[in-house]
N, C-alpha and C positions, 0 to 999 in steps of 0.2 A: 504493500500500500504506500511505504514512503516516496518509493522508487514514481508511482504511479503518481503521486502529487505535487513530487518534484519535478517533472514530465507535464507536466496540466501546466503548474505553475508557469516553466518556461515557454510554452506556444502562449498563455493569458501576456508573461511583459513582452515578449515579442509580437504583439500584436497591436494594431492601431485603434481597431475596430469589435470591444466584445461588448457581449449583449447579455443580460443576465433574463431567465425566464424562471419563475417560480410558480410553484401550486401549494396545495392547502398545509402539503409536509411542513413547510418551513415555519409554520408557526405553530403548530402543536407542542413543539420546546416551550411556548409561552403559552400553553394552557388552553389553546382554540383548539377542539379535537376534529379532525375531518371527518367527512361521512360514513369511512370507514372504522373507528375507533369509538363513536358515537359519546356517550359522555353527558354531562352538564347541558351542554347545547343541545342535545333533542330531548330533554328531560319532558316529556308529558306529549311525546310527541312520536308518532308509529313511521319510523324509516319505511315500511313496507307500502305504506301509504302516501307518503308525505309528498310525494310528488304530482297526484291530484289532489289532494287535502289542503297542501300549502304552496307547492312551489309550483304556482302556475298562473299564469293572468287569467285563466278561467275562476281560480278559485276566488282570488284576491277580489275579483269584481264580484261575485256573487258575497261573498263573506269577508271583507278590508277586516275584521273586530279579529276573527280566528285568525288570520294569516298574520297580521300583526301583534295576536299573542306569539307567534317564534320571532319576530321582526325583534319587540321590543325585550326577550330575553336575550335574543343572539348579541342585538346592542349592548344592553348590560353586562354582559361575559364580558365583549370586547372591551367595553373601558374600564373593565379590572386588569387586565392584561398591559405586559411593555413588553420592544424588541427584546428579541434575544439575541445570541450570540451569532446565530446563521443572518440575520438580516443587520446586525452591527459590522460580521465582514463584510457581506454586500454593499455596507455604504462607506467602508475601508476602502475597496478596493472603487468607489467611488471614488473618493478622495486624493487618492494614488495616479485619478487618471485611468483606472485600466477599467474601467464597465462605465459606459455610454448613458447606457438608458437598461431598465430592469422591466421587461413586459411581465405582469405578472394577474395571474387570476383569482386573486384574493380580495377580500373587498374590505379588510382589518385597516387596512391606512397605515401599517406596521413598518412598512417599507421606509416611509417617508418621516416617523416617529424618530425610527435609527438616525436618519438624515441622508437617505438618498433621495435626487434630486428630480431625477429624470424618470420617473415613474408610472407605467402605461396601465391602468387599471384597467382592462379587459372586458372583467365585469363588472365596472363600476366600483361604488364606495358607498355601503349600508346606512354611514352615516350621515349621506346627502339627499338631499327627498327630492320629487317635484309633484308639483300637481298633473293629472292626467288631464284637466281640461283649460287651464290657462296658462298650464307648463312654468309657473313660478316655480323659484327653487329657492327652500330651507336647506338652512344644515342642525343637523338633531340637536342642536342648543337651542335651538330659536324654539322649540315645541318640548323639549325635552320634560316632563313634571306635567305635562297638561295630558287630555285625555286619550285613548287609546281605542280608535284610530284618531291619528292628528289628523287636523284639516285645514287647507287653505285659505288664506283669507275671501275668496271667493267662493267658500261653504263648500267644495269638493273635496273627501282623502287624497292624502297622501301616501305616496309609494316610495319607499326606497329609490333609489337608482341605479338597481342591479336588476339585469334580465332575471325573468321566470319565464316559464317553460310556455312557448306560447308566442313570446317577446322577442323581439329583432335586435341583435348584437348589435354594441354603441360601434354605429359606422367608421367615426372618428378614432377608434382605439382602435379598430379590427385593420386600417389603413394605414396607420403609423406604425402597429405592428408589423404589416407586411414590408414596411417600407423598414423597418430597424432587423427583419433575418434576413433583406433582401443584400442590404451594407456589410452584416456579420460575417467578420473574419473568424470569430469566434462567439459560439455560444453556449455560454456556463447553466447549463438547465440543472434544477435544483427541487428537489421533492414533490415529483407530480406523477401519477401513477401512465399518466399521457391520454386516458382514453375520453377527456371530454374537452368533445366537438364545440365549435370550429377550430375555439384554442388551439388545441392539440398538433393543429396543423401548422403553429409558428416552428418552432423545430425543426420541422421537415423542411419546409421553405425554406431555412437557413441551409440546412444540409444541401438540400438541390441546389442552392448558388454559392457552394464550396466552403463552407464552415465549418472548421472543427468542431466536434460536439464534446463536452466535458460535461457527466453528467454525475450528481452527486446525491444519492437517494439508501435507502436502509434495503432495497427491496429494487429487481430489477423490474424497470420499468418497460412499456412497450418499447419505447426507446431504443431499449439498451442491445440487444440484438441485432438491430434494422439500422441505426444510423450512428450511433454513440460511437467516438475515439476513443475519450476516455473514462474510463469506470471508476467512482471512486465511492467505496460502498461504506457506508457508514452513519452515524448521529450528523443531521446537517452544519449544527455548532460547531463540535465538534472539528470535523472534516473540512468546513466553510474558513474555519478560525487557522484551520492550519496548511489550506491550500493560501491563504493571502500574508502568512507568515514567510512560504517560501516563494512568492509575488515579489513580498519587499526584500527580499534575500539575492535576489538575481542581480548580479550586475549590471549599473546602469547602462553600461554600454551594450549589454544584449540587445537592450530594450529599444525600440522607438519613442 
C-alpha cells in the first residue's frame, strides 16, 4: 500500500490538472451514515420503501409534512457533524495547488466547511430551499425553528435543492462536471460505490479523455476493475491524510 501511495502521490504533483470526485463514503468518518450502513439518519424510516415514500417529487407533492419529517432530521444530523480528516486533505491538497475543483454528490456542504473552494455539488445542498412556484430561494436559517413544512413567503412549500426521484439533474453542475473530467489529467475518486446515475458517469468521462484514475475507497468499487490506475484501499482519512503527506513530500521540481 505504501508503494501504491507513493505512486498516486507522484502522477497527483506531476500533474496540472486533478479533479477530486467524492460520494457518501467520505463523510460517514463524521457521522453521516450512507444508504448502505443506515443508522440515525433513516431512524423511523423503511429503506425498502423510502424511495416512493420519501425520495420522490411524487411523494413530496402529495405529502411536503412526511417527506420533510426525513428533510428536517437529515438536517439536524448534519449540523451536528464537522469535516473530517478525508475532506481536511481534500482541501490540503486544495491549498497545495494540486485539486482544481472537487465534483462531489453529497449535499452535507462538508467539503466546503474543510475549506475547499471549488466545489460542484451535483446534487445540490439540503440546506438550501427554493420554492416550487416563484422559485425564491432560502437557506435553512432563514426558516430554521418555524414550522414543518416551511413555506415561502408567497404561501407555497418549500423543497430542498436536491433532486428526488422524479427530478431533473441541476443542469448547471451536470455541465461543469463534464467540463472538469473532460480537462482531468487526473482524477482522485474517493468513497462512492459508482452505481448512481448520471453521476457515476463523471469518472468514466474522465477516463475516456485520458485521466489517470486514483481511486480511494474500503471496498472495490464499480470503478475499480473497468477504469481505476490506482487502488488505494482503505479508511478515506486515513489513506486521504497520507496520500497528501507524500503530495507534499515530492520534490518540487517533479512537480509542475
Amino acid at each position: 500500500m505504501s508503494n501504491q501511495i507513493k505512486e498516486a502521490a507522484k502522477v497527483i504533483a506531476d500533474s496540472r490538472v486533478v479533479i477530486g470526485y467524492t460520494g457518501a463514503g467520505i463523510s460517514t468518518e463524521s457521522g453521516i451514515p450512507d444508504f448502505r450502513t443506515m443508522g440515525e439518519f433513516w431512524e423511523g424510516f423503511d429503506p425498502a420503501t423510502f424511495e416512493v415514500e420519501i425520495d420522490s417529487r411524487e411523494a413530496f407533492e402529495k405529502n411536503p409534512k412526511k417527506v420533510w419529517g426525513f428533510f428536517s432530521q437529515a438536517i439536524g444530523l448534519m449540523e451536528q457533524v464537522a469535516p473530517n480528516k478525508g475532506h481536511k486533505a481534500l482541501a490540503r491538497l486544495g491549498r497545495l495547488g494540486k485539486m482544481a475543483a472537487i465534483v462531489t454528490q453529497n449535499v452535507d456542504g462538508l467539503h466546503q466547511a474543510a475549506g475547499s473552494e471549488n466545489v460542484i455539488e451535483f446534487h445540490g445542498n439540503i440546506r438550501q430551499l427554493h420554492c416550487l412556484k416563484c422559485e425564491a430561494r432560502y437557506g435553512w436559517d432563514e426558516v430554521k425553528g418555524g414550522k414543518i413544512p416551511p413555506v415561502c413567503r408567497c404561501g407555497y412549500v418549500l423543497k430542498p435543492m436536491v433532486p428526488l426521484f422524479g427530478d431533473q439533474v441541476n443542469i448547471e453542475a451536470a455541465s461543469t462536471a463534464e467540463v472538469l473530467a473532460v480537462n482531468a489529467q487526473v482524477m482522485l475518486v474517493a468513497c462512492t460505490h459508482g452505481d448512481i446515475a448520471p453521476v457515476n458517469q463523471v469518472p468514466m468521462v474522465a477516463k475516456q479523455y485520458g485521466a489517470l484514475i486514483v481511486e480511494v475507497n474500503r471496498q472495490k468499487s464499480l470503478y475499480t476493475d473497468r477504469i481505476t490506475d490506482y487502488f488505494l484501499q482503505g479508511e478515506s482519512g486515513e489513506v486521504l491524510t497520507a496520500l497528501v503527506r507524500e503530495v507534499e513530500a515530492v520534490p518540487a521540481s517533479a512537480g509542475n
